[in-house]
N, C-alpha and C positions, 0 to 999 in steps of 0.2 A: 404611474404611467399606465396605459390602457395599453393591453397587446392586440392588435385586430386580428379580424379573423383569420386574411390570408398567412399571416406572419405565423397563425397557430398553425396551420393545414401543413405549411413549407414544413416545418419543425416535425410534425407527425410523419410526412411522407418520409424526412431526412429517421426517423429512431425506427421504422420501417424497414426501411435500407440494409439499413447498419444489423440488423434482428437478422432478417434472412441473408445476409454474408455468412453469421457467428453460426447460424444453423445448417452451413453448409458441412462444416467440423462437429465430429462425433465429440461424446466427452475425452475419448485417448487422442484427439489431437489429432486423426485419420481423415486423409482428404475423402472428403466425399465421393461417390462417384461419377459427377456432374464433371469433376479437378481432377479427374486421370487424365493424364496424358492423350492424346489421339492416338491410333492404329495407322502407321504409313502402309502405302500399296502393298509393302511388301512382308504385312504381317506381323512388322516389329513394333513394340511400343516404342512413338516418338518418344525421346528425351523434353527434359521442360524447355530446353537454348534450342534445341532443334536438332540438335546430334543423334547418332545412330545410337543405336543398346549397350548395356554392359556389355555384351560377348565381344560386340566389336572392337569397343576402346579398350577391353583386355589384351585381346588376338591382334589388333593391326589390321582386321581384315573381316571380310563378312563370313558369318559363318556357314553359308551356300557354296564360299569357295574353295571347300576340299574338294569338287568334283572335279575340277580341272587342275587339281595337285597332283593328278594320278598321269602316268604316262597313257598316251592316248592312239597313239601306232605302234602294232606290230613290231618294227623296227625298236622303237623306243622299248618297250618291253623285251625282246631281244636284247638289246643292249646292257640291259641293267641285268638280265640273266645273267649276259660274260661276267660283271663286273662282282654279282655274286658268288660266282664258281673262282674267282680270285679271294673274293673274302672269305668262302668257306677251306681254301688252299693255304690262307695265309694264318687262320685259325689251328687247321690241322697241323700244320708244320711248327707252332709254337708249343701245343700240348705235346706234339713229337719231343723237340727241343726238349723241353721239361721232363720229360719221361727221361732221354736217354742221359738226365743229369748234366746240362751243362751248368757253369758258375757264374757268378759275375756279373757283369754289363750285360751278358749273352742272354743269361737267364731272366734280367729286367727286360729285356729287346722282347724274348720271348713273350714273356707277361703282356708287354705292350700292345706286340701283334693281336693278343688274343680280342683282348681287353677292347682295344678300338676299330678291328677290324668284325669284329661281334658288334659294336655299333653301327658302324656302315653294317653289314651286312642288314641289320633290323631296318634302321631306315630306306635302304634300297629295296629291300620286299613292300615295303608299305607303299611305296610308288608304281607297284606294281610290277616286279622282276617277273620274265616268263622264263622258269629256269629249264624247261622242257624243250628251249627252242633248240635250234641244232647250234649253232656257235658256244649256248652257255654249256651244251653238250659235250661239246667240242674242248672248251677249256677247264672242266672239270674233269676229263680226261688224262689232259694234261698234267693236271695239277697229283691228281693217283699217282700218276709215274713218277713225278718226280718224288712223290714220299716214300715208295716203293726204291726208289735210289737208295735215298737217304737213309734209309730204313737199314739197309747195307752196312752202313759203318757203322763203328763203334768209339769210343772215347775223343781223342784230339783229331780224330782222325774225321768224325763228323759234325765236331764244331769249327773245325775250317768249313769241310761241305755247307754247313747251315749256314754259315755268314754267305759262304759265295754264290748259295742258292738264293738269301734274301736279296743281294746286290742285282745278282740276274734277276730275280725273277720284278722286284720296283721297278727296276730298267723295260723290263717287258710291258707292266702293265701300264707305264705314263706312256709310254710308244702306242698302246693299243684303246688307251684313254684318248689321247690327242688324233690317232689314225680312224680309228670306228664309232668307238662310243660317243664324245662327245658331237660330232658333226653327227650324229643318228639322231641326237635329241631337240626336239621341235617345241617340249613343253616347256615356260618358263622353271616350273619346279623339280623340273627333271637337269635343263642345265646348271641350276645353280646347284644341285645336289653333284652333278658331275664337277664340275668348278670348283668345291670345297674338297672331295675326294681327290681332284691332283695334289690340291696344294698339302694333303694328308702324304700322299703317297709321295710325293716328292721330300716331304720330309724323314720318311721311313730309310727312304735312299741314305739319305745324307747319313744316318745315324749308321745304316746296314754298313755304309765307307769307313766310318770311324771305328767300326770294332773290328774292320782288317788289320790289325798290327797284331790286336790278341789273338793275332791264331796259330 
């Protein structure tokens, strides 16, 4: 059978083709860089489907959006002062605790306080706490005095004080949680961090109640 010409030319154009695809891939098998992905507006390298970057589908979220993670008024930064001058109150009061040897359940509360209230506290600085303000001022004040109480007794006589101090003092800080702080905060990052600290603090309560018998 006789091949004609066009049927050769088609055949050549097609092993053409097929040549400069193969030479678009190095020999390790490395897309070219004709096969990189595009640059979207905003800098990032498109995905192949069209999705946003690694960072993103790691984080849930763009990685430009820590700027409006931070409290963004005055107030709001006020706010998370008070809230710190409680976690650095609720800190102090547990290494107190431990120092003056309490036992027990008392002594795990203490640990606890430390332990998670050192968490809040890191997380509520990173949001920007202005602990200079005069309210965080104000309740750092507070919180001296009362170790300086407490600091007073000694034995069974200040592991009653410590439980009756953690009872008051949870009871105080959801009151001033629900009263100032969080109606002060306007950033989404700022309430939900508020919003997880009650439901913290509300459970501190509950436990500070249950070690009322052992006193």
């Amino acid at each position: 059978m006789r091949i004609t010409i066009p049927r050769v030319a088609a055949t050549l154009a097609l092993a053409l083709a097929v040549s400069a695809c193969n030479e678009r891939r190095d020999a390790s098998g490395d897309v070219a860089a004709d096969d990189v992905p595009a640059v979207d507006p905003t800098g990032r390298p498109a995905a192949v489907d069209g999705s946003t970057d690694s960072t993103v589908a790691a984080t849930g979220q763009d990685a430009t959006a820590g700027a409006s993670a931070v409290a963004s008024a005055p107030a709001e930064r006020a706010a998370l002062g008070v809230l710190n001058a409680i976690n650095d109150h609720e800190i102090a009061a547990g290494e107190q605790a431990l120092a003056k040897q309490v036992e027990g359940e008392m002594a795990d509360y203490a640990r606890m306080m430390i332990d998670q209230h050192s968490e809040n506290r890191r997380q509520t600085a990173a949001l920007g706490a202005d602990a200079a303000a005069e309210k965080a001022q104000a309740q750092q004040q507070k919180g001296q005095a009362e170790l300086a109480r407490l600091d007073a007794t000694t034995g069974d006589a200040y592991a009653q004080a410590y439980v009756a101090a953690m009872v008051k003092g949870h009871t105080d800080a959801l009151a001033t949680l629900d009263g100032a702080l969080m109606p002060a905060a306007t950033t989404p990052a700022v309430r939900d961090h508020l919003t997880r600290t009650r439901e913290h603090v509300a459970a501190h309560l509950e436990q500070a109640k249950a070690l009322a018998p052992a006193r």
